[in-house]
mmCIF file of the N, C-alpha and C atoms, coordinates in Angstrom:
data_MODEL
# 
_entry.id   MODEL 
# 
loop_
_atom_site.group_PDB 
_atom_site.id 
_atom_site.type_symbol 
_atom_site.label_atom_id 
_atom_site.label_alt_id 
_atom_site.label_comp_id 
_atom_site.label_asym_id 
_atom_site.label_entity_id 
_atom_site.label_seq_id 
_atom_site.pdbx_PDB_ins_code 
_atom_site.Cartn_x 
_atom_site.Cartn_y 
_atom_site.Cartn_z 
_atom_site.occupancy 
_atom_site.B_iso_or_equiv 
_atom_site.pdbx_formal_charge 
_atom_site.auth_seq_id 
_atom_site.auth_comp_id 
_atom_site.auth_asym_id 
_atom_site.auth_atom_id 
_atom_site.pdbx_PDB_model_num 
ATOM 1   N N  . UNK A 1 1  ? -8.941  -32.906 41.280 1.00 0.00 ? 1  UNK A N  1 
ATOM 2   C CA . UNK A 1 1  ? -10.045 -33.827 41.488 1.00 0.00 ? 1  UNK A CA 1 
ATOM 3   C C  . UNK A 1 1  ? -9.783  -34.599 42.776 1.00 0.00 ? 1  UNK A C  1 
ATOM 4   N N  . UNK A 1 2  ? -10.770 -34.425 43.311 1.00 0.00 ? 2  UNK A N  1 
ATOM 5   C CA . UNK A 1 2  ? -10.787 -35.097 45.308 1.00 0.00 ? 2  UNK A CA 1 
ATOM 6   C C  . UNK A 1 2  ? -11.566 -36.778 44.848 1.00 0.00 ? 2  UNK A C  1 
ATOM 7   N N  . UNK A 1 3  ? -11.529 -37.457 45.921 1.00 0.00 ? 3  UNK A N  1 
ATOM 8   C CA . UNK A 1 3  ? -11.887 -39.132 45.896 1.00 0.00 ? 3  UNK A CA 1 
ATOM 9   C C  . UNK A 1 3  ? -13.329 -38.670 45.879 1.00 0.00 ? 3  UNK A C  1 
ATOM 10  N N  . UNK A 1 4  ? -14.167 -37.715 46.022 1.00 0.00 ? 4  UNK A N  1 
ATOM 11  C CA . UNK A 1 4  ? -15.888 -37.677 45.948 1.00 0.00 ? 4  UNK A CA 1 
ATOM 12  C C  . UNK A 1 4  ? -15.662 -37.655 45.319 1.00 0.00 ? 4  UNK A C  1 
ATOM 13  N N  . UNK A 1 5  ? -14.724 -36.831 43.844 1.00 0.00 ? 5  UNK A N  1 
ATOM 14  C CA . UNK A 1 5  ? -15.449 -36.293 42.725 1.00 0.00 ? 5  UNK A CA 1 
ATOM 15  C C  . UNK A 1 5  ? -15.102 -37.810 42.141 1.00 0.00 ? 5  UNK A C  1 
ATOM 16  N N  . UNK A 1 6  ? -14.115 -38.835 42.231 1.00 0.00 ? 6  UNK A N  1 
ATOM 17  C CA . UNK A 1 6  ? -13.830 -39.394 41.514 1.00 0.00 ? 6  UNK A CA 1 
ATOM 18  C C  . UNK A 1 6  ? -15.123 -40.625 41.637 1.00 0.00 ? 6  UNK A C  1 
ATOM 19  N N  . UNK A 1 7  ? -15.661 -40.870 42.864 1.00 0.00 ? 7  UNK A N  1 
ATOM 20  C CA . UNK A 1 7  ? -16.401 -41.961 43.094 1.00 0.00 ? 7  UNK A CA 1 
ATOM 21  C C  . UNK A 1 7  ? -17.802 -41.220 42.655 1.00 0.00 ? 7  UNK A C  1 
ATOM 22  N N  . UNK A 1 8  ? -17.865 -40.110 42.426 1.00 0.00 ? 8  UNK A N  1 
ATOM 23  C CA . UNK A 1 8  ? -19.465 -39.647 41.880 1.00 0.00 ? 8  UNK A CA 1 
ATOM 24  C C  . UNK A 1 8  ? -19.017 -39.426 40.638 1.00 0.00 ? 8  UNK A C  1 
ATOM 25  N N  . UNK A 1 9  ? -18.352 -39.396 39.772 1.00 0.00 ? 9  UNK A N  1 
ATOM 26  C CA . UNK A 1 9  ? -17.820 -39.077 38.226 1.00 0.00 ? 9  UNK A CA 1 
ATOM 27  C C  . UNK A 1 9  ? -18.890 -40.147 37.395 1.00 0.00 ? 9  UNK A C  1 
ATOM 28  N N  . UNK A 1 10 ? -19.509 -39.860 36.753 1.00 0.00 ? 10 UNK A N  1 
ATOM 29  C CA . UNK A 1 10 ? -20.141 -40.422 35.237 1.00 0.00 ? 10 UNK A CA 1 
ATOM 30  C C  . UNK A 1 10 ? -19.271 -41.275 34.817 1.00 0.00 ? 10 UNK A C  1 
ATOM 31  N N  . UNK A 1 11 ? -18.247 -40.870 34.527 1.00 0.00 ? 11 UNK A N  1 
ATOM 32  C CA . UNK A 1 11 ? -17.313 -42.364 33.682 1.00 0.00 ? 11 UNK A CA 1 
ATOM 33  C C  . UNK A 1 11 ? -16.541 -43.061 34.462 1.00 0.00 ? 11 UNK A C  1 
ATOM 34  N N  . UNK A 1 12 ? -16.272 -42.909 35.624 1.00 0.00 ? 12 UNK A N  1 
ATOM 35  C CA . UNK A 1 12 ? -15.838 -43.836 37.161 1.00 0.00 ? 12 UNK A CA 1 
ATOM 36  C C  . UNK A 1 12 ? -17.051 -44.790 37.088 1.00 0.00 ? 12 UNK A C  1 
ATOM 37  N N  . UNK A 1 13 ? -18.333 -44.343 37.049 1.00 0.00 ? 13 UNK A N  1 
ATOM 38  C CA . UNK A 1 13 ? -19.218 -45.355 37.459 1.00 0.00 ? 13 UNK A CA 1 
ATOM 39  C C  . UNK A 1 13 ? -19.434 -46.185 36.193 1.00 0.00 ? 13 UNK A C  1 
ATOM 40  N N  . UNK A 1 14 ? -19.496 -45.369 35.038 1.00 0.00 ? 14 UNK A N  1 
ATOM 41  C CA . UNK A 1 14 ? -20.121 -46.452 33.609 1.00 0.00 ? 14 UNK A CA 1 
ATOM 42  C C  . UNK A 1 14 ? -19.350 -47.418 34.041 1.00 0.00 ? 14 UNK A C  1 
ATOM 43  N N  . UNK A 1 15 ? -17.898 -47.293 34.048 1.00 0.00 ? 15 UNK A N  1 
ATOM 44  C CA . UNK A 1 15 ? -16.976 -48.710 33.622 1.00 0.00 ? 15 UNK A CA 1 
ATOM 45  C C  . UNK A 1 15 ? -16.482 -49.115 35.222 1.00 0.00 ? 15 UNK A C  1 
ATOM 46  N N  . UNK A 1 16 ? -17.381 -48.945 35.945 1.00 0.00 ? 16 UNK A N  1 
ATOM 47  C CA . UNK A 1 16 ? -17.551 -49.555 37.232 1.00 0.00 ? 16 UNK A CA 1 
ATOM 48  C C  . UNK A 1 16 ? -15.967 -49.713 37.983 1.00 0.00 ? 16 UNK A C  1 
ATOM 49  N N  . UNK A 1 17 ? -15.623 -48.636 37.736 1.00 0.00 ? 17 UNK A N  1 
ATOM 50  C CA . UNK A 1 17 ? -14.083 -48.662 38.157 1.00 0.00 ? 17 UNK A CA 1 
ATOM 51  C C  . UNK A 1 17 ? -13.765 -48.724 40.020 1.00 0.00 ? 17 UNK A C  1 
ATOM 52  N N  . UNK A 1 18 ? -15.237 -48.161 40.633 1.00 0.00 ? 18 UNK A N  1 
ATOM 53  C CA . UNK A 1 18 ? -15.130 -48.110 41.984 1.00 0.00 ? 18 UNK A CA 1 
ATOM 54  C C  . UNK A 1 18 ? -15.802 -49.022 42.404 1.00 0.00 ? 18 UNK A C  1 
ATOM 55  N N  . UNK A 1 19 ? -15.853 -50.513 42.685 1.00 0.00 ? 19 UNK A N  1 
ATOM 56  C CA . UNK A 1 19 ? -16.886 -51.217 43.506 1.00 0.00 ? 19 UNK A CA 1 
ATOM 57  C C  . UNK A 1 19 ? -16.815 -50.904 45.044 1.00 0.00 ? 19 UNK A C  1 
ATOM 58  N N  . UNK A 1 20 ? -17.734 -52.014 45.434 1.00 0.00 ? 20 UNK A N  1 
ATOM 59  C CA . UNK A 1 20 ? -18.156 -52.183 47.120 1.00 0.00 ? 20 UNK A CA 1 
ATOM 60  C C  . UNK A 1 20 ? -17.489 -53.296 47.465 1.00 0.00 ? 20 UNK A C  1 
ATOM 61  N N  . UNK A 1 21 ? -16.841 -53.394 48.846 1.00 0.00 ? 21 UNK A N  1 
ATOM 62  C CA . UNK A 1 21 ? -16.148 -54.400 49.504 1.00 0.00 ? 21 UNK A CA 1 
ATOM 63  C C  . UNK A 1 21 ? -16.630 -54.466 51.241 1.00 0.00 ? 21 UNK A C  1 
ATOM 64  N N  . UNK A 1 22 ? -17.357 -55.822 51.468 1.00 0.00 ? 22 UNK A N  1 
ATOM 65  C CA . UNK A 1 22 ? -17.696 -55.837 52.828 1.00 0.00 ? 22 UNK A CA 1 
ATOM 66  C C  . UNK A 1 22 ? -16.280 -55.857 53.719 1.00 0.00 ? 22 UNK A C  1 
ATOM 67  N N  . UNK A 1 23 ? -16.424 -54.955 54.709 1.00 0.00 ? 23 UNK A N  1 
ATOM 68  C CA . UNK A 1 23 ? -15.365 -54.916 55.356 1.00 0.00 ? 23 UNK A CA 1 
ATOM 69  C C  . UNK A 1 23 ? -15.590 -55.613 56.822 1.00 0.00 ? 23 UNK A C  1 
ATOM 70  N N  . UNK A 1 24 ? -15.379 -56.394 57.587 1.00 0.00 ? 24 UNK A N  1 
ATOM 71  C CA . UNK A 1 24 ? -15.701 -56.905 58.873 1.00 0.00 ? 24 UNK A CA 1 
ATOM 72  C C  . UNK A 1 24 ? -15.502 -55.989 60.195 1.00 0.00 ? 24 UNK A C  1 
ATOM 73  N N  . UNK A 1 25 ? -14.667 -55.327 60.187 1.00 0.00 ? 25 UNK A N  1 
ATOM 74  C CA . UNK A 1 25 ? -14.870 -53.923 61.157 1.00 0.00 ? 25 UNK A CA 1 
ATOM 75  C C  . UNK A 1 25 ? -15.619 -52.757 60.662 1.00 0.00 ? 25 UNK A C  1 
ATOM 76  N N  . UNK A 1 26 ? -15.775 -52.299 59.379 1.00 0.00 ? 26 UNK A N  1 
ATOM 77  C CA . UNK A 1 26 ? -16.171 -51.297 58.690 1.00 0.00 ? 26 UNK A CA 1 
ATOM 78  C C  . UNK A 1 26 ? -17.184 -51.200 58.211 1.00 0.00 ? 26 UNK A C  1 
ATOM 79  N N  . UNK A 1 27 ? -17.599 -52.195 58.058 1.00 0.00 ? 27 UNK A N  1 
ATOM 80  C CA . UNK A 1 27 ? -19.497 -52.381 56.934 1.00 0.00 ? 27 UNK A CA 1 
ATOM 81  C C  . UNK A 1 27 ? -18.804 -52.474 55.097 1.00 0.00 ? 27 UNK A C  1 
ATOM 82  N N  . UNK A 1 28 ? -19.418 -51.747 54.647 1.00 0.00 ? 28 UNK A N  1 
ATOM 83  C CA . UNK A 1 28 ? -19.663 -51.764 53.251 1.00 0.00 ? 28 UNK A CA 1 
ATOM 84  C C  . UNK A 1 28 ? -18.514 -50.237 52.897 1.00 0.00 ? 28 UNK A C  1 
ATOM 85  N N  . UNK A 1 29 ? -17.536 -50.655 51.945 1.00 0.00 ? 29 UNK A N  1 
ATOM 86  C CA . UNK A 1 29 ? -16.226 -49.606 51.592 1.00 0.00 ? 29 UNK A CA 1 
ATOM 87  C C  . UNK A 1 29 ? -16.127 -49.882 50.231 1.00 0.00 ? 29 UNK A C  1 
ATOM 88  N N  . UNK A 1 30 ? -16.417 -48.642 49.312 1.00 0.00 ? 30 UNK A N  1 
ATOM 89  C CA . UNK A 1 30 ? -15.826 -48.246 47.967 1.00 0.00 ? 30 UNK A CA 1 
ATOM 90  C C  . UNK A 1 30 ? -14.399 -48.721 48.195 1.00 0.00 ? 30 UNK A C  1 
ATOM 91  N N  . UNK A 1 31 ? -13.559 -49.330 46.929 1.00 0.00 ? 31 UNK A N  1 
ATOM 92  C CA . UNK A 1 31 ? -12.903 -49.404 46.843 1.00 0.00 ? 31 UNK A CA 1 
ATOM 93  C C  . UNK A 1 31 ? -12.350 -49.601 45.075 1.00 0.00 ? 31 UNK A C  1 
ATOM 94  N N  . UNK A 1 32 ? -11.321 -49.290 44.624 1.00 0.00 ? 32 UNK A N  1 
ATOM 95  C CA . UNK A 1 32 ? -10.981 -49.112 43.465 1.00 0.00 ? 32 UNK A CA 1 
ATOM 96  C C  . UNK A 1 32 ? -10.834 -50.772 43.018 1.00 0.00 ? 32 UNK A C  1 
ATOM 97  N N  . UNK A 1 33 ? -12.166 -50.680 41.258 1.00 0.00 ? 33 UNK A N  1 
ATOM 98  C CA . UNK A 1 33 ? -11.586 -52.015 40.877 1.00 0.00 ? 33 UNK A CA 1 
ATOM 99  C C  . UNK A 1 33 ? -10.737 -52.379 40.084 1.00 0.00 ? 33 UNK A C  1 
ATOM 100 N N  . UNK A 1 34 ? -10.170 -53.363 39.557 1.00 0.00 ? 34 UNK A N  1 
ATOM 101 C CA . UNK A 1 34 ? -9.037  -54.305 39.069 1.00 0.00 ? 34 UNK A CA 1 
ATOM 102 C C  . UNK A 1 34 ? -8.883  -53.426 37.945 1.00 0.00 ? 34 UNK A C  1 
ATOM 103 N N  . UNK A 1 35 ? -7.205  -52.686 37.506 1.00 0.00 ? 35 UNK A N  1 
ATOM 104 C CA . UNK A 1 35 ? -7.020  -52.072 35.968 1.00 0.00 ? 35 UNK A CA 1 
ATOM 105 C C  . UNK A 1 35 ? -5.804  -52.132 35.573 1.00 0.00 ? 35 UNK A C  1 
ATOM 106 N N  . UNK A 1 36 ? -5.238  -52.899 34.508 1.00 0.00 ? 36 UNK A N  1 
ATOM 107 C CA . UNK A 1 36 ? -6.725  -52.641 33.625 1.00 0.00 ? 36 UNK A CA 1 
ATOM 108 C C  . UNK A 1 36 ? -7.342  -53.969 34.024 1.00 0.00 ? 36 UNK A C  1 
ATOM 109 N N  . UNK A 1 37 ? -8.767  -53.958 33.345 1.00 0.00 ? 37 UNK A N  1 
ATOM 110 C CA . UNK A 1 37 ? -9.633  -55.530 32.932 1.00 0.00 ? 37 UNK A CA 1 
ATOM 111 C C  . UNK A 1 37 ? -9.028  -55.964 31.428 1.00 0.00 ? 37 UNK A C  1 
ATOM 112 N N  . UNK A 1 38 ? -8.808  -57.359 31.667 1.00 0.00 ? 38 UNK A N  1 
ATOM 113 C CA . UNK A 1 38 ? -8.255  -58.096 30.719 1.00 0.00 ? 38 UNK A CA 1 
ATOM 114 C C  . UNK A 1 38 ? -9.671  -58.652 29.775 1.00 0.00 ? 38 UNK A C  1 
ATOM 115 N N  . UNK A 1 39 ? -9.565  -59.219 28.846 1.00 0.00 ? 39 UNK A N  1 
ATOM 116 C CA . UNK A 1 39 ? -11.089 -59.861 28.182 1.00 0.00 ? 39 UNK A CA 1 
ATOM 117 C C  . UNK A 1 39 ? -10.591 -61.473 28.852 1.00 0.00 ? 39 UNK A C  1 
ATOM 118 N N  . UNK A 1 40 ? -9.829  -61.782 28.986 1.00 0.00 ? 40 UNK A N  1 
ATOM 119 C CA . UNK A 1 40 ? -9.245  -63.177 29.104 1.00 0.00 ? 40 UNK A CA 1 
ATOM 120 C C  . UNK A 1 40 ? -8.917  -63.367 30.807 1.00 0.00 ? 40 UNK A C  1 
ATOM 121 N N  . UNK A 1 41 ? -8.809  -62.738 31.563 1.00 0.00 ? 41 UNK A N  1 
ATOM 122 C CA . UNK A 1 41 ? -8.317  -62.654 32.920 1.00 0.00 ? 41 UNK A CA 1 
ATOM 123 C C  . UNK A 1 41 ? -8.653  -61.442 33.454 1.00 0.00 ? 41 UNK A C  1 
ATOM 124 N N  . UNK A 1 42 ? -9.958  -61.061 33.507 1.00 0.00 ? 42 UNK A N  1 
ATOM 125 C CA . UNK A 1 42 ? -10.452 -59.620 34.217 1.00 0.00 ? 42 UNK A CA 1 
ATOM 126 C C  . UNK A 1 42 ? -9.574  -59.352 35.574 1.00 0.00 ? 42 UNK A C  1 
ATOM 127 N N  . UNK A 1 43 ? -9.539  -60.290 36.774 1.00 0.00 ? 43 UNK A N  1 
ATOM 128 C CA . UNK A 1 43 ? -8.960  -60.290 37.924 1.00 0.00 ? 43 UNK A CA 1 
ATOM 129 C C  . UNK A 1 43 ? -10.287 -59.496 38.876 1.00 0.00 ? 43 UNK A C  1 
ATOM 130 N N  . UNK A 1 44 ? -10.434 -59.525 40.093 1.00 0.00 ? 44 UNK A N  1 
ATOM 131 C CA . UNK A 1 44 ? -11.635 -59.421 40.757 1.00 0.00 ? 44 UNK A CA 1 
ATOM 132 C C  . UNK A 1 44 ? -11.000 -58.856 42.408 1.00 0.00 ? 44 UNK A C  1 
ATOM 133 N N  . UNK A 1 45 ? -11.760 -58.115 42.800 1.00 0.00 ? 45 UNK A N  1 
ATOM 134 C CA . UNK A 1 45 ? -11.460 -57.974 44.799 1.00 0.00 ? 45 UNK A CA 1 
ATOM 135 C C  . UNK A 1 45 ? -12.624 -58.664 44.721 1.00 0.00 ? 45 UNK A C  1 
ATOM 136 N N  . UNK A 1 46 ? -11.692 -59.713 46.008 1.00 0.00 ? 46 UNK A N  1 
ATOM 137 C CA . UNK A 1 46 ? -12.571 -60.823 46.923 1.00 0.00 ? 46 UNK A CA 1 
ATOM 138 C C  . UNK A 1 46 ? -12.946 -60.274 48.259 1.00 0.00 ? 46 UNK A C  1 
ATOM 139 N N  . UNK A 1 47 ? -11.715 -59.592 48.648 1.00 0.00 ? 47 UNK A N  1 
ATOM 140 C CA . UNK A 1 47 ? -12.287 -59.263 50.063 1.00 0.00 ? 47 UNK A CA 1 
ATOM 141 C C  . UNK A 1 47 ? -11.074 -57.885 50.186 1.00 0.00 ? 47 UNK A C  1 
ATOM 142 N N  . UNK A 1 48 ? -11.771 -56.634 51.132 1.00 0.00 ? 48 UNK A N  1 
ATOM 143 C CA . UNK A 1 48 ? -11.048 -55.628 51.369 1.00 0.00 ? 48 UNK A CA 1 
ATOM 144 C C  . UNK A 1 48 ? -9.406  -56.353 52.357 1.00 0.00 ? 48 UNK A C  1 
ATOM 145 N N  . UNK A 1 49 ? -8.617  -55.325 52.603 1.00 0.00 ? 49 UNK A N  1 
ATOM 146 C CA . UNK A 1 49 ? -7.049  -55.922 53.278 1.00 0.00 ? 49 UNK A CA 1 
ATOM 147 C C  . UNK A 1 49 ? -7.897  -56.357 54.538 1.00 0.00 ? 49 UNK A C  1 
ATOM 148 N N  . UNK A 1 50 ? -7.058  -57.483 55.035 1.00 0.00 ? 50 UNK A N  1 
ATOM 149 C CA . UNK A 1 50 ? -7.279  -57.747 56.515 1.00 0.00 ? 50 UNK A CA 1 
ATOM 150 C C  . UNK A 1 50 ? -6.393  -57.446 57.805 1.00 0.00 ? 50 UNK A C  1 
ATOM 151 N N  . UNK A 1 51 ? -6.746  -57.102 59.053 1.00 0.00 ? 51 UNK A N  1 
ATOM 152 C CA . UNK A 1 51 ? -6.299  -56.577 59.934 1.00 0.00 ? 51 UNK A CA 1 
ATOM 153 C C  . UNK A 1 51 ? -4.670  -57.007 59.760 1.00 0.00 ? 51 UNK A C  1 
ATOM 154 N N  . UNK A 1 52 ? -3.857  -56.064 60.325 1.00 0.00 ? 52 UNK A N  1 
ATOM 155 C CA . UNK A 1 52 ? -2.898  -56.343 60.541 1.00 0.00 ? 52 UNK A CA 1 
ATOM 156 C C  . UNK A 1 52 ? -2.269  -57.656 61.378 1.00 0.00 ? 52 UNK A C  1 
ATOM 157 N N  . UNK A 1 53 ? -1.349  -58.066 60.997 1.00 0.00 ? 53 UNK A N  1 
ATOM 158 C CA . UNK A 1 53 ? -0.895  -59.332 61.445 1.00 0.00 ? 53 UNK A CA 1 
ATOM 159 C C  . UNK A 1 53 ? -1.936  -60.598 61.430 1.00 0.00 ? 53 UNK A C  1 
ATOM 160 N N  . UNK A 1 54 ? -2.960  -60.745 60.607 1.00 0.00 ? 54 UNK A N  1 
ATOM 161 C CA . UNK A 1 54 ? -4.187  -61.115 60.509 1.00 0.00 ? 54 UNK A CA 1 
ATOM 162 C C  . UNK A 1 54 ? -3.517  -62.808 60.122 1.00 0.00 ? 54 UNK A C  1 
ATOM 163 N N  . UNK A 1 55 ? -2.633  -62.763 59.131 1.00 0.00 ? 55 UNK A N  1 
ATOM 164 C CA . UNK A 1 55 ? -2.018  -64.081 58.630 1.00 0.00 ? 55 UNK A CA 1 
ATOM 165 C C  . UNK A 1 55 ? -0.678  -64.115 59.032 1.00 0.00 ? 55 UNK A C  1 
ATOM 166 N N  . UNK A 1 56 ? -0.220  -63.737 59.808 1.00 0.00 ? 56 UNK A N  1 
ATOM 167 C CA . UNK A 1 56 ? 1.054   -63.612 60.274 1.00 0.00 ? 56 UNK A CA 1 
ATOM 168 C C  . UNK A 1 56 ? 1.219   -65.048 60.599 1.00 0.00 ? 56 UNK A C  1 
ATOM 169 N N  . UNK A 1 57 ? 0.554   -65.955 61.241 1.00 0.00 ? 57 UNK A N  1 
ATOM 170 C CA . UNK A 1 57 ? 0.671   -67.278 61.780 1.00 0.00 ? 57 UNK A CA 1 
ATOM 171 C C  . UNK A 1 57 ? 1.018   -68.449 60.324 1.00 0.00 ? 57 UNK A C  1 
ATOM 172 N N  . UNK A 1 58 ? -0.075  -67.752 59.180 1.00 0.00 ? 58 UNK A N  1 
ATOM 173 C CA . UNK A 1 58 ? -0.346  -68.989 58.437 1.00 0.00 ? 58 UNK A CA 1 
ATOM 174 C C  . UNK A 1 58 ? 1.178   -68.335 57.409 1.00 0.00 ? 58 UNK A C  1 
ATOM 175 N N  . UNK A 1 59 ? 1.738   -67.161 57.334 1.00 0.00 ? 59 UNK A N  1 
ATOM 176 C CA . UNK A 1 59 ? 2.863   -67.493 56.602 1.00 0.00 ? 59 UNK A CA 1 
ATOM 177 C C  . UNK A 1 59 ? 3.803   -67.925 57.590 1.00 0.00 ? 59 UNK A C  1 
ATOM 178 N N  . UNK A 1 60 ? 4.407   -67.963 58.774 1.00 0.00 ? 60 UNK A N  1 
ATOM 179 C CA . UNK A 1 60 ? 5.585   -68.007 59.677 1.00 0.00 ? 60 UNK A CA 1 
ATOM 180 C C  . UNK A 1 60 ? 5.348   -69.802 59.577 1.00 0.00 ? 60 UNK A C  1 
ATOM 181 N N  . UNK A 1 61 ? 4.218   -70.595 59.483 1.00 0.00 ? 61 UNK A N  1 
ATOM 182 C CA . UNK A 1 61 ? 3.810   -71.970 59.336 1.00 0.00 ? 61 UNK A CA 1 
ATOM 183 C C  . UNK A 1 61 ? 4.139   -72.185 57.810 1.00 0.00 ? 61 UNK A C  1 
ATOM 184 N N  . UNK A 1 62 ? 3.246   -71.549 56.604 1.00 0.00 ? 62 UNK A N  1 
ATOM 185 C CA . UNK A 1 62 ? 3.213   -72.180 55.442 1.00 0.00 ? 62 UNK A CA 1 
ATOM 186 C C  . UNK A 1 62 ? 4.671   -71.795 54.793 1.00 0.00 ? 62 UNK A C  1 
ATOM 187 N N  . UNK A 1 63 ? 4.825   -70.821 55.035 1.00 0.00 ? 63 UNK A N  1 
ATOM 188 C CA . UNK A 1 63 ? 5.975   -69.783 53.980 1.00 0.00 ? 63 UNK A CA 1 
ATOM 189 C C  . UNK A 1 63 ? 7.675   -70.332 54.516 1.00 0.00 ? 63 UNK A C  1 
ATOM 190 N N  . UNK A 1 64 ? 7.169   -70.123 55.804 1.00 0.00 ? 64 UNK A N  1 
ATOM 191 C CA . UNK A 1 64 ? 9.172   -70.582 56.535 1.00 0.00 ? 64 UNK A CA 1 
ATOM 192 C C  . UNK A 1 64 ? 9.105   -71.717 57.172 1.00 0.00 ? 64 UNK A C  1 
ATOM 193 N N  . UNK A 1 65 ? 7.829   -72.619 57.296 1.00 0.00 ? 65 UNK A N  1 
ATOM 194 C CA . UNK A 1 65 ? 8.296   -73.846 57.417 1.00 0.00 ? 65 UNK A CA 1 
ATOM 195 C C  . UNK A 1 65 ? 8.510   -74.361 59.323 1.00 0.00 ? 65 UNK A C  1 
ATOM 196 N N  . UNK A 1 66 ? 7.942   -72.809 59.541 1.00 0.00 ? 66 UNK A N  1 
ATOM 197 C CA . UNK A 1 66 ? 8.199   -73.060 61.263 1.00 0.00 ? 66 UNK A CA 1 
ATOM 198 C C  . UNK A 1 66 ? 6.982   -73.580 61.749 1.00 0.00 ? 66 UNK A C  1 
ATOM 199 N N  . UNK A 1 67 ? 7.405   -74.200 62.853 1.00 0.00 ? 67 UNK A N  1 
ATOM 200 C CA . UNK A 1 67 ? 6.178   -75.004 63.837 1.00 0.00 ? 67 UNK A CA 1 
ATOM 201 C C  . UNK A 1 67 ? 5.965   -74.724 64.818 1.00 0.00 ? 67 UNK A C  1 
ATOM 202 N N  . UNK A 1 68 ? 4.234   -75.375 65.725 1.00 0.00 ? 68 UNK A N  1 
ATOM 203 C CA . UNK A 1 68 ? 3.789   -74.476 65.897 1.00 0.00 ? 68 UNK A CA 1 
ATOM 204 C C  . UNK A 1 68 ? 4.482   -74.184 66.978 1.00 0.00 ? 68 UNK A C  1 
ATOM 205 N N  . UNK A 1 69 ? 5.292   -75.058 67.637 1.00 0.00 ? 69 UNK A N  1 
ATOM 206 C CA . UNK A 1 69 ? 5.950   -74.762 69.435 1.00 0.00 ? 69 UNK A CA 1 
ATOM 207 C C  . UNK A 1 69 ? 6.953   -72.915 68.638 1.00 0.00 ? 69 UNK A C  1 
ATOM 208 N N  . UNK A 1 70 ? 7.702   -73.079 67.890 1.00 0.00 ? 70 UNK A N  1 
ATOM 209 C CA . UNK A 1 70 ? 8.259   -72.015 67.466 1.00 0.00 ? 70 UNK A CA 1 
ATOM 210 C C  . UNK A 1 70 ? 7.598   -70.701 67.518 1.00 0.00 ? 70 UNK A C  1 
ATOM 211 N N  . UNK A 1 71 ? 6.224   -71.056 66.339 1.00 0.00 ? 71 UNK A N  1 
ATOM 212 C CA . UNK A 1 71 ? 5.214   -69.729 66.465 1.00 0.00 ? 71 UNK A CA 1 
ATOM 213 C C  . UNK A 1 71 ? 4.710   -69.285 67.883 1.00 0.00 ? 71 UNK A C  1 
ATOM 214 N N  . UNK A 1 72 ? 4.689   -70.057 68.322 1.00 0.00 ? 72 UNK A N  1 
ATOM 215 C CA . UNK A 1 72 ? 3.888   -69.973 69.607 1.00 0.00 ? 72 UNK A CA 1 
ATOM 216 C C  . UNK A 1 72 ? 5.270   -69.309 70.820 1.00 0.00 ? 72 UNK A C  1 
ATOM 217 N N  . UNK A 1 73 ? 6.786   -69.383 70.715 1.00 0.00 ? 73 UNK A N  1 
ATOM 218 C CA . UNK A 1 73 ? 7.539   -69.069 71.230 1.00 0.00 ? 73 UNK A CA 1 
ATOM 219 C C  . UNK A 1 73 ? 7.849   -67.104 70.596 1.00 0.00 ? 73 UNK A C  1 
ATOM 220 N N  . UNK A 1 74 ? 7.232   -67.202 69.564 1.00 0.00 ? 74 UNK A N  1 
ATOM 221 C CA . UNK A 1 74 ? 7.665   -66.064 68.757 1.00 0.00 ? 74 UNK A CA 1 
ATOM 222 C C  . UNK A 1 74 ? 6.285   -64.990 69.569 1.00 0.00 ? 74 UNK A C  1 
ATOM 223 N N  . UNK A 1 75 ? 5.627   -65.575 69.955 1.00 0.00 ? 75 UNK A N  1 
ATOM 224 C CA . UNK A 1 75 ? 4.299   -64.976 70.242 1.00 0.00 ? 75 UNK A CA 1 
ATOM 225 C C  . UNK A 1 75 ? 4.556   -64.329 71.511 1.00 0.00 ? 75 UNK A C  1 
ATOM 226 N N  . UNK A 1 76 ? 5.005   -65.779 72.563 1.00 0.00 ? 76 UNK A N  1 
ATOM 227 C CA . UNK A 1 76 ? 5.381   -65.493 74.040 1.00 0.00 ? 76 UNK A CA 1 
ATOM 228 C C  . UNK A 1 76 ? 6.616   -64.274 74.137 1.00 0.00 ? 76 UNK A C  1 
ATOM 229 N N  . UNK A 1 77 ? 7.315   -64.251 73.041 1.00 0.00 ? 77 UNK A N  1 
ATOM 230 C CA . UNK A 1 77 ? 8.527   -63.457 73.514 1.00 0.00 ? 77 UNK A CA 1 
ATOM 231 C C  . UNK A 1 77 ? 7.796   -61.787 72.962 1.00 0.00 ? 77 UNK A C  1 
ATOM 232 N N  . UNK A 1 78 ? 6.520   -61.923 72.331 1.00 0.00 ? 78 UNK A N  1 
ATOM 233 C CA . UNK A 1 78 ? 6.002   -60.678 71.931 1.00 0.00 ? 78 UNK A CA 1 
ATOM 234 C C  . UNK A 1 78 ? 7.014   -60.253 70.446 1.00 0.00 ? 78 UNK A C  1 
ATOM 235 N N  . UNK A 1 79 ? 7.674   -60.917 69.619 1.00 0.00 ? 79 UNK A N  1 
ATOM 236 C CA . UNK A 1 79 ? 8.358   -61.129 68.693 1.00 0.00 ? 79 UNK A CA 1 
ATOM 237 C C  . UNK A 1 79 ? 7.543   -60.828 67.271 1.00 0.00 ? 79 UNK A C  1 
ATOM 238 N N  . UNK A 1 80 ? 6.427   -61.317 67.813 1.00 0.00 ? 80 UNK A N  1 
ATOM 239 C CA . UNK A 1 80 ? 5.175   -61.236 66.792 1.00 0.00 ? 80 UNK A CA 1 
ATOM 240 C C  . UNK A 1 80 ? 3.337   -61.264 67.131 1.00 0.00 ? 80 UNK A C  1 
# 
């Protein structure tokens, strides 16, 4: 079974296992939803992955605590 057959399959679609995700370079992308679904905590896609190195800034700031002259040195040296 190939990814058409799986995204045109009868029981892929009943239990809505493939939704749609706006993509900002891409338009509109099938993508596989949340499994399992919980009755108490289903879990949801908010948004398809984002470009590479897309948050690289806000973890090297939130996550390690570095600032911004640092980030901004990590940038200049092409480091990141």
């Amino acid at each position: 079974m190939g990814i058409n057959d799986i995204v045109e399959d009868p029981h892929y679609r009943a239990r809505n296992a493939i939704i749609e995700v706006e993509d900002p370079q891409y338009g509109t992308l099938k993508h596989p939803a949340v499994t399992p679904r919980l009755s108490h905590n289903p879990g949801a896609v908010h948004r398809g992955a984002p470009t590479i190195g897309a948050d690289t800034d806000t973890i090297l700031r939130d996550m390690l605590a570095l600032s911004e002259a640092d980030i901004a040195e990590l940038h200049r040296q092409q480091i990141v």
